[in-house]
C-alpha positions as CSV (number, residue, x, y, z in Angstrom):
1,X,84.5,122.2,150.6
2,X,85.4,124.3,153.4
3,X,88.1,122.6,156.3
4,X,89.5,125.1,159.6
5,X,92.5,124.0,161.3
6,X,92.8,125.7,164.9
7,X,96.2,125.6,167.0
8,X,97.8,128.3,169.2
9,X,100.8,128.9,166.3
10,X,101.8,127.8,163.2
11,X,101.5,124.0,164.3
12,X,98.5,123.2,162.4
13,X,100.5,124.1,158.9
14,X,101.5,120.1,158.2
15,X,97.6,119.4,158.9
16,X,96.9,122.1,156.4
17,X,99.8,121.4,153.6
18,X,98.0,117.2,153.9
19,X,94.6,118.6,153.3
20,X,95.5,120.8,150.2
21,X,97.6,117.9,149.0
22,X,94.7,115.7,149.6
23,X,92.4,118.1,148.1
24,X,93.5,121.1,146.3
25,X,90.2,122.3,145.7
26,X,89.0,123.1,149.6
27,X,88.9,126.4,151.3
28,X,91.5,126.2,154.1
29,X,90.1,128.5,157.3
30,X,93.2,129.0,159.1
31,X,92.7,129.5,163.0
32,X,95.5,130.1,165.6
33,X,96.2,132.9,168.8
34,X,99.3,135.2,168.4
35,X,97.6,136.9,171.2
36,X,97.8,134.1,173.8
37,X,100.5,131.7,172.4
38,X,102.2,129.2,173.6
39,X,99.3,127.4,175.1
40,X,101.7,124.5,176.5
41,X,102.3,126.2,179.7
42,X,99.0,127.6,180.6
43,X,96.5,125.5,183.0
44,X,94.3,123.6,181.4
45,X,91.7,125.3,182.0
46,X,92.9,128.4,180.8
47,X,94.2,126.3,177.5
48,X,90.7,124.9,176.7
49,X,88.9,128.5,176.9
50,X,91.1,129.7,174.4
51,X,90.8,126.9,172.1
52,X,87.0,127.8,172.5
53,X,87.3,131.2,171.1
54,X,89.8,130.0,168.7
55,X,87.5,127.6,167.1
56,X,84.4,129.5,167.9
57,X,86.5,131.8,165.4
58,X,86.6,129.4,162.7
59,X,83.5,128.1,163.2
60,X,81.8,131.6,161.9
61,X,82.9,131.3,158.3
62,X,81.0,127.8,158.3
63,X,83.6,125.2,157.3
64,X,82.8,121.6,157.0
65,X,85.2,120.0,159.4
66,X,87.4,121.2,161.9
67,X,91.0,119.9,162.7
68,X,92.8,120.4,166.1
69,X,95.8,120.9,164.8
70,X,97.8,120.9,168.2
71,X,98.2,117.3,170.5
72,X,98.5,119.7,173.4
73,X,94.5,120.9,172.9
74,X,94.0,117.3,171.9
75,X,94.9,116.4,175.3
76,X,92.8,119.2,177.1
77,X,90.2,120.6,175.0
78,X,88.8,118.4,172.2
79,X,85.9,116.8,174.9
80,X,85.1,120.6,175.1
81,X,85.2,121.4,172.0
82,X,82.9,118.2,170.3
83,X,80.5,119.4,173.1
84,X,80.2,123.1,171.4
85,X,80.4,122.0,168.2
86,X,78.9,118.6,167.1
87,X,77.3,117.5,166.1
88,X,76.8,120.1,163.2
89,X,80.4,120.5,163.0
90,X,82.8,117.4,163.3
91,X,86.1,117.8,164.9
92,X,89.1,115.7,164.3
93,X,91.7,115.8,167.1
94,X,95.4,114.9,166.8
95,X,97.1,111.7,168.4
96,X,100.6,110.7,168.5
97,X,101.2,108.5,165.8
98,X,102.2,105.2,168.7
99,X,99.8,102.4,166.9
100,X,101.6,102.4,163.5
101,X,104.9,102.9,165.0
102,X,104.7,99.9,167.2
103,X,103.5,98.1,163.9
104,X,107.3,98.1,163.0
105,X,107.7,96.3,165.8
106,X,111.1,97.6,166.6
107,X,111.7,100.2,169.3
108,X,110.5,103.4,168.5
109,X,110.8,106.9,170.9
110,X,108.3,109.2,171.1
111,X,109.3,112.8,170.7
112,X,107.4,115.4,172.4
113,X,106.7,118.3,174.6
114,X,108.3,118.4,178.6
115,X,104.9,118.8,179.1
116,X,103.6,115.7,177.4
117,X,106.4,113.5,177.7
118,X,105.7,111.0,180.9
119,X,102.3,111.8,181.2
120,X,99.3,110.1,182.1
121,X,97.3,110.6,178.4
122,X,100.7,109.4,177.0
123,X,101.6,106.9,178.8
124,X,98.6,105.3,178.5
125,X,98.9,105.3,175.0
126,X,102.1,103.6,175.0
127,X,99.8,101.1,177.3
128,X,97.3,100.5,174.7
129,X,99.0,100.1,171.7
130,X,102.7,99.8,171.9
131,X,101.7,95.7,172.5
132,X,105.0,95.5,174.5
133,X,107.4,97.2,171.9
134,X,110.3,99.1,173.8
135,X,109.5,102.5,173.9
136,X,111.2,105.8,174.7
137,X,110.1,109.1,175.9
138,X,112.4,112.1,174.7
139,X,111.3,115.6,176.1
140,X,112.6,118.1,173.7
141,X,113.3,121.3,175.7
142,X,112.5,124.7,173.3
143,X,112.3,122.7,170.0
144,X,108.5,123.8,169.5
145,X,109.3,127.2,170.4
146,X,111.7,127.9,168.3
147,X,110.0,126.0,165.1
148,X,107.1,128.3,166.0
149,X,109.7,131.1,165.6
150,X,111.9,129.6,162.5
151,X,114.9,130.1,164.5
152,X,117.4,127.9,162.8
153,X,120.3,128.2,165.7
154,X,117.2,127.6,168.3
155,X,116.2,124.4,166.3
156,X,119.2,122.7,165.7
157,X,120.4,123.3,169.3
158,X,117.0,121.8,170.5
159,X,117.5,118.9,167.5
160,X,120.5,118.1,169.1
161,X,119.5,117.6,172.9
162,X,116.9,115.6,171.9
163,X,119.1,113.2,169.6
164,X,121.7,112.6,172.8
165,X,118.6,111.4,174.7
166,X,117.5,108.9,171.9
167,X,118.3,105.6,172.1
168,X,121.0,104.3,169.2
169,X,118.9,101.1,168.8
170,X,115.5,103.0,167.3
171,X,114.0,102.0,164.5
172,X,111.5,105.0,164.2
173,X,110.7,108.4,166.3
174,X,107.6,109.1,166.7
175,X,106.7,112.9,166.2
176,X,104.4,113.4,169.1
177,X,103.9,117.6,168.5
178,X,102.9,118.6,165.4
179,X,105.6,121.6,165.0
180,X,108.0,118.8,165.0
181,X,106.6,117.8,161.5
182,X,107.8,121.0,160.5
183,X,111.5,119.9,160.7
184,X,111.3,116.3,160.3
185,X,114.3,115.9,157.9
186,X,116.0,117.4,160.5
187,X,115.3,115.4,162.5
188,X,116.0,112.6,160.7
189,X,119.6,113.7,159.8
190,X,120.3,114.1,163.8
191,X,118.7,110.8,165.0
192,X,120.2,108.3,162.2
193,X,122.6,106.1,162.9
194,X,125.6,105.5,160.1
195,X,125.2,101.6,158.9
196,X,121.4,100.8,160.0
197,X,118.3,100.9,158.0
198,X,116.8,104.2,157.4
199,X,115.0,105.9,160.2
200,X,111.2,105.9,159.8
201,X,109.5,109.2,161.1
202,X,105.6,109.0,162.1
203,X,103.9,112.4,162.3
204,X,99.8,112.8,162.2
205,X,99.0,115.0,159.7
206,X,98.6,112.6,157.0
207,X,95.6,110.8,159.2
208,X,94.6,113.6,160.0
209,X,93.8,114.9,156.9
210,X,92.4,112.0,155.5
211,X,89.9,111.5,158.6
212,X,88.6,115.2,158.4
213,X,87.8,113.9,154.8
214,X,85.9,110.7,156.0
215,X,84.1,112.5,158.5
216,X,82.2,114.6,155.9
217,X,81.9,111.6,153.1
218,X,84.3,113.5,150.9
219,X,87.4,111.4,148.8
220,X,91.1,112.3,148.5
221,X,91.3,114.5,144.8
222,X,95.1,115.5,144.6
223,X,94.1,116.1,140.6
224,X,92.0,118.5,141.4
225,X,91.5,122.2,140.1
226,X,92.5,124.8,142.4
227,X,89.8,127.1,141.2
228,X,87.9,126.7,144.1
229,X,90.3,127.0,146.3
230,X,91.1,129.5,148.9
231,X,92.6,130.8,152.3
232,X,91.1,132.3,155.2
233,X,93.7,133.1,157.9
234,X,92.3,134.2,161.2
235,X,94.5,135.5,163.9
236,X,93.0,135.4,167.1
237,X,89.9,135.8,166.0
238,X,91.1,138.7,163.5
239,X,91.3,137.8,159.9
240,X,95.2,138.6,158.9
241,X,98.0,137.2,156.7
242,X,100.0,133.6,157.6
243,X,102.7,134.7,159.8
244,X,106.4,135.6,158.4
245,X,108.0,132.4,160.3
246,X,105.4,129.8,158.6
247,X,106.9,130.9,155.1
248,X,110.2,129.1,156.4
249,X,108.4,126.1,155.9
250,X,107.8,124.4,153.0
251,X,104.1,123.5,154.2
252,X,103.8,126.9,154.7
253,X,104.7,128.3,151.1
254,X,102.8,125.7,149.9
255,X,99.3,127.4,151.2
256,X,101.0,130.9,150.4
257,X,101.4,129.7,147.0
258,X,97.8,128.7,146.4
259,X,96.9,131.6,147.7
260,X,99.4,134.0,145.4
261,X,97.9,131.9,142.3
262,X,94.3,132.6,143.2
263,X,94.8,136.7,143.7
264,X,96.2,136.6,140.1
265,X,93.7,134.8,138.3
266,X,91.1,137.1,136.2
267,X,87.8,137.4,137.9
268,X,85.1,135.7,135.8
C-alpha cells in the first residue's frame, strides 16, 4: 500500500504520523514545495497550479490515495485536482474539524489562518453544521509560519495572541490549519482555563487518515509489520530528505524513525 500526502511545507506531517499509526505497513510518498512556499498568500490561481505540480509529483511513483494535507489547497485546489486525478487516483482533502466540535455542543472557536478566518468557505461551514452553537473565529497572525520553521520564540508569541483573542467560555478550539496540529499541547496549555473541564482540541488528521483508507477498501492495522514500509520524500518535485524543522516534531521523528529502522535492516 502506497499513500502521498501533498502540502506546500511540513503541514501534511500529522496526516502522515495518522496514516503510519493507522497502518505501519504503507509507503508514505511525501510531497511538498520548498521552492514556492508559503502558498497562503499567493492568488488562488497561482496556489492551485502549484498544487498541480506538486501532486502531479506524487502521482509519478503511483500511490494508492492521495491526501491534501493543507485546508488552504483544500479551499482552492482540491476541485482541480479530483479533475486531474480521479478517478484512477482518489484524493482526500482536509476540512476543519466544525461538525464534531459543534457535537459538544458548547462554544467552540475555530483557529485558523488571517486568510481563512471570516471567509466565505468558512463561514459557511460554521452555517452548515455548527446547528446554532456559538462560535468564534481567532486569526492567528505568523503561528503557521513559524511551526513551518520550528521557531519556538515565534510559536509561543503567536500561541499567545491567539489565546488573548479566545473566548474564556470555550469548551473546544478547533484546529482549522493543519500546522497547528503540530503544537497542539501548546496550544492547549495557552487556551485552558484554571477550574473548567479540560479543553478538547479537534484537528483533521485522524479523519483524514482513516478516509484515505476507506477510499481504497483498506482497514486500519496499527499491529502491523513495518517490513513493507517505506518513505519517499519529494521536494518540489525533487526527491530529498524530510526537512531539519519537521524533526522538531514528534510526527516528524516518527516517519524519520521508520525510515532509520528500514536502512538498517539486512537486505533479504
Amino acid at each position: 500500500m502506497k499513500i502521498a500526502l501533498m502540502d506546500s511545507g511540513i503541514g501534511l506531517l500529522p496526516a502522515a504520523a495518522a496514516v503510519r499509526r493507522l497502518r505501519p505497513d504503507a509507503h508514505l510518498v511525501i510531497s511538498s514545495d520548498p521552492d514556492g512556499m508559503p502558498w497562503g498568500p499567493r492568488t488562488p490561481e497561482d496556489l492551485t497550479r502549484r498544487a498541480l505540480a506538486v501532486a502531479e509529483a506524487a502521482a509519478a511513483h503511483r500511490p494508492d490515495a492521495l491526501i491534501v494535507g493543507c485546508n488552504t489547497a483544500s479551499v482552492h485546489a482540491l476541485p482541480a485536482l479530483r479533475a486531474l486525478l480521479e478517478p484512477e487516483l482518489p484524493v482526500i482533502g482536509t476540512v476543519p474539524a466544525i461538525k464534531p466540535a459543534a457535537a459538544g455542543a458548547g462554544p467552540f472557536t475555530i483557529w485558523a489562518t488571517p486568510a481563512t478566518t471570516g471567509s466565505p468557505y468558512q463561514r459557511g461551514l460554521i452555517e452548515e453544521f455548527a446547528g446554532g452553537v456559538p462560535v468564534s473565529e481567532v486569526p492567528c497572525w505568523g503561528l503557521a509560519e513559524a511551526v513551518e520553521h520550528a521557531d519556538d520564540a515565534a510559536i509561543d508569541a503567536a500561541i499567545a495572541a491567539a489565546a488573548a483573542l479566545t473566548p474564556d467560555d470555550v469548551t473546544t478550539v478547533v484546529l482549522g490549519c493543519t500546522h497547528y496540529e503540530l503544537v497542539a499541547e501548546r496550544i492547549r496549555a495557552a487556551v485552558q482555563q484554571p477550574g473548567r473541564p479540560p479543553l478538547v482540541l479537534h484537528g483533521s488528521a485522524g479523519a483524514v487518515a482513516a478516509q484515505a483508507l476507506r477510499r481504497i477498501g483498506e482497514l486500519p492495522a496499527p499491529d502491523a509489520e513495518w517490513s513493507e514500509a517505506g518513505l519517499t520524500v519529494l521536494l518540489s518535485g525533487r526527491e530529498g530528505a524530510l526537512p531539519a524543522p519537521a524533526l522538531a516534531y514528534e510526527e516528524g521523528r516518527l516517519l524519520q524513525a521508520v525510515g532509520a529502522t528500514l536502512a538498517a535492516q539486512p537486505e533479504k
